[in-house]
Structure formats: C-alpha cells, structure tokens
C-alpha positions as CSV (number, residue, x, y, z in Angstrom):
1,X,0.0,0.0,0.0
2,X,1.0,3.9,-0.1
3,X,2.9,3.5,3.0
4,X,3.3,7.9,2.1
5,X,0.1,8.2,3.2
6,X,-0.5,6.5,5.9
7,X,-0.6,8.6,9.3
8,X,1.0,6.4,12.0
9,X,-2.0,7.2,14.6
10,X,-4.8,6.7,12.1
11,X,-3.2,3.5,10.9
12,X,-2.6,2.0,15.0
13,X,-6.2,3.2,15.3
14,X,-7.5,0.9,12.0
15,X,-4.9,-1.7,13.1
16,X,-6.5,-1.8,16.8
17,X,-10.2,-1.7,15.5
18,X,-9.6,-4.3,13.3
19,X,-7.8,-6.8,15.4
20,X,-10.2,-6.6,18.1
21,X,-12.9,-7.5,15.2
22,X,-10.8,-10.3,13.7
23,X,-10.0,-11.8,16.9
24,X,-13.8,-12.4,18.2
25,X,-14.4,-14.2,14.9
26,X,-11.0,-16.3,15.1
27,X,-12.4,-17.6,18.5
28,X,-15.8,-18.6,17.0
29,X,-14.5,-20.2,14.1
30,X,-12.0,-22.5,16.6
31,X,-13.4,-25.6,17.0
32,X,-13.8,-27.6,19.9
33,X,-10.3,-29.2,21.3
34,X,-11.5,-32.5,21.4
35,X,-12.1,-32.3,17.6
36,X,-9.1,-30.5,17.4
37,X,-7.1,-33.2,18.4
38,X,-8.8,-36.2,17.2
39,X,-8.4,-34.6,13.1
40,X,-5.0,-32.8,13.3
41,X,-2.1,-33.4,11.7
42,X,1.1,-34.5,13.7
43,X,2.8,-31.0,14.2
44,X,6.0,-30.4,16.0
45,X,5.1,-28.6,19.3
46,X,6.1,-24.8,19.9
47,X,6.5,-22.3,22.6
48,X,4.4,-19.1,22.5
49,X,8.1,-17.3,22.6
50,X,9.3,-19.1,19.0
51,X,5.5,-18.7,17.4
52,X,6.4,-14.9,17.7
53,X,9.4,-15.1,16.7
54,X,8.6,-16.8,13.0
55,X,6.0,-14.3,12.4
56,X,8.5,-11.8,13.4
57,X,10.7,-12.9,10.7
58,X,7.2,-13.4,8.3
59,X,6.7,-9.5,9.2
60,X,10.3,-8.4,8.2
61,X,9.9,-10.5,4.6
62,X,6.1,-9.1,4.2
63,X,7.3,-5.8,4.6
64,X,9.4,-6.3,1.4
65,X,6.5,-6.6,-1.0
66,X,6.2,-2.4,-0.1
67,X,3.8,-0.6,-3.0
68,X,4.5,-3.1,-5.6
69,X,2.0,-5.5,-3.7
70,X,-0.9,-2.6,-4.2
71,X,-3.6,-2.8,-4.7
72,X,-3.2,-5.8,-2.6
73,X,-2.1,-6.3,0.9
74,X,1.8,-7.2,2.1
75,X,1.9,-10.7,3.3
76,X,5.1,-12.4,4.3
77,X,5.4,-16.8,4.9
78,X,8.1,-19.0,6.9
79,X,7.5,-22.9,6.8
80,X,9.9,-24.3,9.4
81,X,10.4,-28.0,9.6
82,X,9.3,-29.9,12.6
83,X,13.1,-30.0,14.0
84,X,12.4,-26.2,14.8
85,X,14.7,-25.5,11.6
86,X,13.6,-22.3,8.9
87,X,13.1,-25.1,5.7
88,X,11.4,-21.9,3.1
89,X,10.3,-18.6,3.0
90,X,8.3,-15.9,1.0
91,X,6.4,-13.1,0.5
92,X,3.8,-11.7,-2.1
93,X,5.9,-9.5,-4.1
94,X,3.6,-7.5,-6.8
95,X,-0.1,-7.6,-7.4
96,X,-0.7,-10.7,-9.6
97,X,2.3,-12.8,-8.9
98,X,1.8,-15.5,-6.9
99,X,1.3,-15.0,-2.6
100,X,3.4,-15.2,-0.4
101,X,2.9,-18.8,0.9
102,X,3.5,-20.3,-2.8
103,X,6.9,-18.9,-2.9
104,X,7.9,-20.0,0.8
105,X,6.5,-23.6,-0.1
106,X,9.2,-23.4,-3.2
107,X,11.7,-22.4,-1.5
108,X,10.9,-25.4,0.8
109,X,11.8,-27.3,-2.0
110,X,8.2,-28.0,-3.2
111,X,7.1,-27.8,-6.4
112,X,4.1,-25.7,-6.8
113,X,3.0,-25.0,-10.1
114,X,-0.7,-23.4,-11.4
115,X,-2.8,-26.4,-13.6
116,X,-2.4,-25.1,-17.1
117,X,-5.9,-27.1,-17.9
118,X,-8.1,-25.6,-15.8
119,X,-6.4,-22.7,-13.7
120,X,-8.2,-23.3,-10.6
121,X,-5.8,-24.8,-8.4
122,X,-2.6,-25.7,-7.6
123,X,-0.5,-28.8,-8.7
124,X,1.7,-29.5,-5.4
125,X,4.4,-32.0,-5.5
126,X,6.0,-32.4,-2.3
127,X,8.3,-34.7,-3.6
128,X,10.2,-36.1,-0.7
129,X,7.5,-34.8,2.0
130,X,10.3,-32.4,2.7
131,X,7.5,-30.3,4.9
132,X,5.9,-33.2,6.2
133,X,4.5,-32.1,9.9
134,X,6.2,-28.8,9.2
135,X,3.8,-25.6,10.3
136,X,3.8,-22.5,8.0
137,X,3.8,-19.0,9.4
138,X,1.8,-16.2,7.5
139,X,1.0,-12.7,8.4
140,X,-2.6,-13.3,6.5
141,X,-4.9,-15.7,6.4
142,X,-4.3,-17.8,3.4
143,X,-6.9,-17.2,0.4
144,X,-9.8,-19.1,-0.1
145,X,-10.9,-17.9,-3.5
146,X,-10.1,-18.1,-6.8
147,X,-8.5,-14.8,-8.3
148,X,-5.4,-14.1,-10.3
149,X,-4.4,-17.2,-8.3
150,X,-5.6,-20.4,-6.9
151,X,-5.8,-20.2,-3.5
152,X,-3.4,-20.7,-1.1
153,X,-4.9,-22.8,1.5
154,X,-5.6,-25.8,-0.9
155,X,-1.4,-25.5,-1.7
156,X,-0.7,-25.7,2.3
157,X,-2.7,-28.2,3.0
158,X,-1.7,-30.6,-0.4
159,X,1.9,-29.8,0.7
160,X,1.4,-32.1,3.5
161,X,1.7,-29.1,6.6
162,X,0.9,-30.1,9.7
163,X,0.7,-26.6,11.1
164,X,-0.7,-23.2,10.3
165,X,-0.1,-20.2,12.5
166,X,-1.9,-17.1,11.3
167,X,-1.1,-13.3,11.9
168,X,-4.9,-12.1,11.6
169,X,-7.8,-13.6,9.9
170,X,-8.4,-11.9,6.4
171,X,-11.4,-9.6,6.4
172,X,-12.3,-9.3,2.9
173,X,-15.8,-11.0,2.6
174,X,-14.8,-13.3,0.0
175,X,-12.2,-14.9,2.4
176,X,-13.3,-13.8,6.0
177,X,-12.3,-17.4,7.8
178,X,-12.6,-19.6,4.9
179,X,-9.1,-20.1,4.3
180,X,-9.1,-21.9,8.0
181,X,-11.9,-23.5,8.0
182,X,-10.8,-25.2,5.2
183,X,-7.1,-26.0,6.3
184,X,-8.7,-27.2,9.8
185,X,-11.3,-29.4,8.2
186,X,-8.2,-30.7,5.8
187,X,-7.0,-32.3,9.6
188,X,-4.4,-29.4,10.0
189,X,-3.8,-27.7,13.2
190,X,-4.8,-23.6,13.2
191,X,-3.5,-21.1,15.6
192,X,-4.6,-17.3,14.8
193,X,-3.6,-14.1,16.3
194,X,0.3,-14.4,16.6
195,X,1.5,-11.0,16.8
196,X,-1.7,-9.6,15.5
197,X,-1.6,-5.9,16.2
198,X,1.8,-5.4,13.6
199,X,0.3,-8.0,11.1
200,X,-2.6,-5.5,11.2
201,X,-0.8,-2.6,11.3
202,X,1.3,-3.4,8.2
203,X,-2.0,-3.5,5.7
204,X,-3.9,-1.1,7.8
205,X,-4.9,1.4,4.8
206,X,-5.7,-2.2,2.9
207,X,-7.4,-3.5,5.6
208,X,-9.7,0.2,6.0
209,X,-10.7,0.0,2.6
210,X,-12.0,-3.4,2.9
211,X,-13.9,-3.1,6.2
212,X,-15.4,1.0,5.1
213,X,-13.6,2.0,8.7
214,X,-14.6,5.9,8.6
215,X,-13.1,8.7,7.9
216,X,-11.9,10.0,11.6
217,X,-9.7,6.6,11.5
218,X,-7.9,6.6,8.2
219,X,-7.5,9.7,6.0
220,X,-9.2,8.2,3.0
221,X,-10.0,4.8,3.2
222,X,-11.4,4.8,-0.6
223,X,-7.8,5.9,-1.6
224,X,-7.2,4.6,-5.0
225,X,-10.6,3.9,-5.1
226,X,-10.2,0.8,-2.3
227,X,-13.7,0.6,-0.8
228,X,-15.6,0.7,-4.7
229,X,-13.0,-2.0,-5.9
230,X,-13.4,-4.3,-2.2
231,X,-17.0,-3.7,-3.1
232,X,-17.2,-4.9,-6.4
233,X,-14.8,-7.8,-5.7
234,X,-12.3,-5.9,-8.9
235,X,-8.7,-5.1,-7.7
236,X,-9.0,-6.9,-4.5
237,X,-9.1,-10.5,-6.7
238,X,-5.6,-10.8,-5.7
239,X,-6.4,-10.3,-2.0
240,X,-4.6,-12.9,0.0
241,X,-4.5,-15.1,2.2
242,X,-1.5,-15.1,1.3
C-alpha cells in the first residue's frame, strides 16, 4: 500500500479496531479441542516465545513486497520443519504474482505450479515430504478464492503441513475465515492471532478500505478507489491469504 500516506495514529487506530474484530471471529470459528485433536495433523510442538518469533521474521519479509504488492495487501510466509529449523520462505511481491505462501513452499523445495488445464488450483508436488509435519507462518490468512491465483490454502494443506499459525484472519468477505476453516477441516492444526496488532498494522490502509472503517480513522479509506473496488470484488481478486 502507499505507506506515504498513511498517518502512523490513524493506521494504529485501524490496526487496533480491526484486530479486536478479527479476533472475536477467530475464537468462533475455533473448534472444539477434542475435535481438534482427534483430526490434526502430527505438528512439532512450539513455545508461544518461537510462534512470535517466525511471524517476526514473516513480518520483516512481508514488509518487502512495499507498493508493488498494491492494490493488494503485504503478506510475508516462513515454513519451518518440525526439527524447529527455517526449511522456506516468501512473501507476495507484486499484485498478480503468486502469494506469499507459494513462494515459501518453493523455496521449501516443493514444487508448486498453477494447472495449465483448468487454472483453478494448484499442482503441489512435495516430492520427498520435505515439509511433512512442518507448520507455516503467514502474516494473512491464506486465500480461499479463486482470483489471479488459486488459493493458497488448498497448496498448504496438499503440501502435507501439519501446522498453520496465522497473523490475523483476512477480512475481505470473499475470504473472512474460509481459508481456516478449510485448512482445519483438511485435519491441519490452526492457531490465529500471533503478533496480531503489527500484522494488522502493516496493511492497515488495505485493511480500511476493505472493512469502510470511517473517515476519523484513516484519511481516505477509498484511496485509489479501495472501498468501490473491495466492493465490487475488482482489484482486491488478488487479495490474499496469502
């Protein structure tokens, strides 16, 4: 987004409103632990401590993307193996390339290509089940939709992840959960809200034009013409989910 035009108290304000928002649906989209363990994936266990500190480094890579990700939002990805050791990492680079969680599952050593016969989806070869068990870090819920891309969470889960930690749930309507409901009912494990208040606050002019936050908390949050675009479902096709 046009980091320029952000004000840094408008943008805490949006990142703040939203998170709040995001995090009450997160809780009712988590389903109950018994189901939760009986349909997950083996995943490595974590601390709290090294969950933060992957989507640290998934911060620091989505920052990268800067305005050439407009008019979608910056999302970064780290998959890291269940021997606690950084096995890929990616972010979404340019509006129309593919998100951030492709290019950390090639860098894995995966091979994810789009199916040239229908377009729809990804073809994942995992090849040696290099990321087998492995849980994947990512700033933004991973897409559910089909836009300039197939979506993302179809590529985690046929990767053979056992884990997915989130940053914030996306709140475009045409994602809005999805993208976890359908990892979780693929058996993975889902964990959202890691360091949710600086994934929110790196998109929060993307994230006000999506939600129509008003005026008094983002200069213009139809800048670019956002909000009639989020609306129309038009430059937001890319949205991720990373």
């Amino acid at each position: 987004m046009a980091s320029s035009r952000r004000r840094p108290q408008a943008s805490h304000a949006a990142a703040l409103f939203v998170v709040a928002a995001l995090a009450s649906h997160a809780r009712a989209l988590r389903p109950p632990a018994r189901t939760a363990r009986r349909t997950a994936r083996r995943a490595a266990p974590s601390s709290a401590a090294d969950d933060a500190k992957w989507m640290r480094e998934a911060l620091a890579l989505a920052a990268l993307g800067g305005d050439a990700c407009h008019p979608n939002p910056q999302v970064g990805c780290v998959i890291v193996g269940a021997d606690g050791a950084k096995l890929g990492a990616g972010f979404h680079p340019k509006a129309g390339a593919p998100h951030a969680e492709i290019f950390a599952l090639r860098d894995a050593g995966v091979s994810v290509e789009r199916d040239a016969r229908g377009g729809d989806h990804w073809l994942v070869d995992a090849g040696a089940a290099r990321v087998a068990g492995a849980t994947a870090y990512v700033t933004l819920e991973p897409c559910s939709h089909v836009g300039r891309t197939p979506p993302c969470c179809d590529a985690l889960v046929a990767a053979g992840l056992g884990r997915v930690v989130v940053g914030i749930l996306d709140p475009a309507p045409w994602v809005a959960g999805n993208g976890i409901e359908r990892i979780r009912a693929a058996g993975l494990a889902v964990d959202v809200g890691v360091e949710a208040a600086a994934c929110a606050a790196i998109n929060a002019d993307w994230i006000a034009g999506v939600v129509g936050l008003p005026d008094d908390v983002v200069d213009d949050p139809t800048a670019d013409g956002a909000a009639d675009d989020a609306t129309a479902g038009g430059a937001f096709d890319d949205a991720t989910a990373s």
